[in-house]
N, C-alpha and C positions, 0 to 999 in steps of 0.2 A: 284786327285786320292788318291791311300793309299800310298804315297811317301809324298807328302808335294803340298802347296798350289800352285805354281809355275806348277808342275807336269797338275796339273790340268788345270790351268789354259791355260796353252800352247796346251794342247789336245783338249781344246776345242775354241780354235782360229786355233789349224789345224781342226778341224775337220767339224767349220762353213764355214771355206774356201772348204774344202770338197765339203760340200752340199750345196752351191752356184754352184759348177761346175756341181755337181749331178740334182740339178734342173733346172740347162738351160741344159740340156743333153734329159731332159726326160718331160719340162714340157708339159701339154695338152695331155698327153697320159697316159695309165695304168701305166705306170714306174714310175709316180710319187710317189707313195704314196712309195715306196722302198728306192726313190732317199733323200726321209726325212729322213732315219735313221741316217745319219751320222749330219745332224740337231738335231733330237732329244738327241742323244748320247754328240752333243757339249752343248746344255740346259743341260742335266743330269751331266755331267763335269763342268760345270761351277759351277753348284749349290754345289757339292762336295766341289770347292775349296772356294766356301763363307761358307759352313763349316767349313773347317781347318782351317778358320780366326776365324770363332767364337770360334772355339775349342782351339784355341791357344791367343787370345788376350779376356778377359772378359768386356773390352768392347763396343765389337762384339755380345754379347750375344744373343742380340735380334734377330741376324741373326739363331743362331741356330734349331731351333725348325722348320721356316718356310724350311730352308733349307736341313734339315732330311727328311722331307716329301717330296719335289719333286725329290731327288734321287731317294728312294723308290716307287715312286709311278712309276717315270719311269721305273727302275729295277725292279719291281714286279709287277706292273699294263698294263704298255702300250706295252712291250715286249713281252708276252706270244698270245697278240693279234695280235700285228702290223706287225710282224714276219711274220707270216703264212699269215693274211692278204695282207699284200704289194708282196706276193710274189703270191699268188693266180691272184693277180689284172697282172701280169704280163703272166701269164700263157695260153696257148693257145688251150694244149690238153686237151680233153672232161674228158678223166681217173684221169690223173692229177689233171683237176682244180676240180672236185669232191673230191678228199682225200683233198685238201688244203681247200676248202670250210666246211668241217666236223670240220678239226684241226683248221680255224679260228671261230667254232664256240666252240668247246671246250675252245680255249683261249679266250674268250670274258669271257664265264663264269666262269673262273678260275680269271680274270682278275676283274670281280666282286667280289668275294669270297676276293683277296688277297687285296682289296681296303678297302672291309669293316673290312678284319683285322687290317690294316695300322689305321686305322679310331678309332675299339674302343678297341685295345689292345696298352697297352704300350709299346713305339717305344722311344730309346736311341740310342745316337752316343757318342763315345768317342777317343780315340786316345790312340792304343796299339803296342808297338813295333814299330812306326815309321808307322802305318797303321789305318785309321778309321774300329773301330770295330760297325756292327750296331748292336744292341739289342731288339730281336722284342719277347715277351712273348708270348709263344704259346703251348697248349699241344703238346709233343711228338710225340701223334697218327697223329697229323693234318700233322706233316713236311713231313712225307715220302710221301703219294698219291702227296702231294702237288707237292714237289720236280721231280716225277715222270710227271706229266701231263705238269709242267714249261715246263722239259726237252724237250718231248716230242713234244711242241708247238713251241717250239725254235729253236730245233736242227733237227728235221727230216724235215721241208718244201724244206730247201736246195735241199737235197737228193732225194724228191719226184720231186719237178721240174725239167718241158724238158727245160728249159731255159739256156742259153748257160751261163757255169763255174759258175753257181750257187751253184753245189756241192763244189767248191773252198772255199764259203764263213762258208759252213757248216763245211768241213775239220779245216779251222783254228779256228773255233769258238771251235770245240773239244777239240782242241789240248790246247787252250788256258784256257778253262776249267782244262784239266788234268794238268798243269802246275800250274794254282792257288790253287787248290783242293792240291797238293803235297806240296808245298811252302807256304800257305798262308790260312790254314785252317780255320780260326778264323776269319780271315777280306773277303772270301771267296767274298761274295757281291761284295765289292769294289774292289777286283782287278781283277775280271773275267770283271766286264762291265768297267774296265779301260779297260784292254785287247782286250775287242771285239771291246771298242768303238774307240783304233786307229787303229787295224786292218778292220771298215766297211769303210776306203777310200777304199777295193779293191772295195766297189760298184761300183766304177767310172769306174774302169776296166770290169765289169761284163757288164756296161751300155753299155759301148763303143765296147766291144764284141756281143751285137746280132747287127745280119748283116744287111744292109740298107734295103736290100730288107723287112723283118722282121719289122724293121719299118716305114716302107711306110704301112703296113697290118695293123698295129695299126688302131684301131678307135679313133676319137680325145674324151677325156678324158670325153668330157663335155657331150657326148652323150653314153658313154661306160656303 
């Protein structure tokens, strides 16, 4: 994470253990693709702290550059999708799974958009104040919609799903945003998807809360 290589690395050894329990909780049903977050989140941590090795030891060097990019690609690419995605696949009401199926098509193609930035704009990582700062060159006009539609694909599916204390995961993700945005403006990236990514063990808790009956109604995964 934007602490130090250790930070990271441990986050994402709890957070593989995480999604080991997340996927035998949920495998063969729609919950799966949700039950991956905290999987993906420990690949996007990992890759961080093979970062602050390159950053910090020259050399590691060669680690750098491959390692820049799967942070971001996670953080900017597969979040804005898998978000709204995995949580649509979970979803059972007609009203509902329509808004989440709009905003999982919205983040697909934002998730486009932010790929081929990552792709042909220059992308740096460095180490500022004790925190990985990432560097992405972009005009001005482009951050804002951008920042706005992220937002959007990110933080409202919670809210919109009947799925039982889903809005729980939405809540801390806010909160956790306003806390890195206040304290950490500049490394902003990295310490919000630190932040989300050891608070997504509450999926385990969200898993374990819809009720058996609920998942006896599941279709099995392979047929869904």
């Amino acid at each position: 994470m934007c602490f130090s290589p250790v930070a990271s690395f441990s986050a994402s050894a709890v957070l593989a253990t995480a999604g080991v329990v997340a996927i035998k909780e949920s495998k063969f049903t729609p919950k799966f693709p949700f039950a991956m977050i905290p999987v993906f989140f420990a690949i996007q941590q990992f890759a961080e702290g093979m970062l602050w090795l390159a950053l910090q030891n020259p050399e590691n060097a060669n680690w750098r550059n491959p390692s820049t990019l799967i942070f971001l690609i996670f953080a900017q690419v597969v979040w804005p999708f898998w978000v709204p995605f995995s949580i649509m696949r979970m979803e059972k009401k007609q009203p509902s799974k329509k808004i989440l199926q709009i905003i999982s098509l919205l983040g697909c193609m934002l998730s486009i958009i932010l790929l081929y930035r990552i792709l042909v704009s220059p992308v740096s990582a460095s180490i500022d104040c004790n925190h990985i700062f990432y560097d992405l060159i972009v005009p001005q006009s482009f951050v804002i919609p951008v920042d706005i539609f992220y937002l959007l694909c990110v933080l409202a599916p919670p809210f919109i799903s009947s799925a039982k204390k889903t809005s729980l995961l939405g809540v801390i993700m806010i909160f956790s945003l306003i806390i890195s945005q206040l304290f950490y403006t500049k490394a902003l990236i990295s310490v919000w998807c630190f932040f989300a990514a050891i608070l997504s063990v509450v999926i385990i808790y969200i898993l374990y809360k819809i009720p058996k009956s609920d998942r006896k109604d599941y279709q099995d995964f392979r047929n869904y």
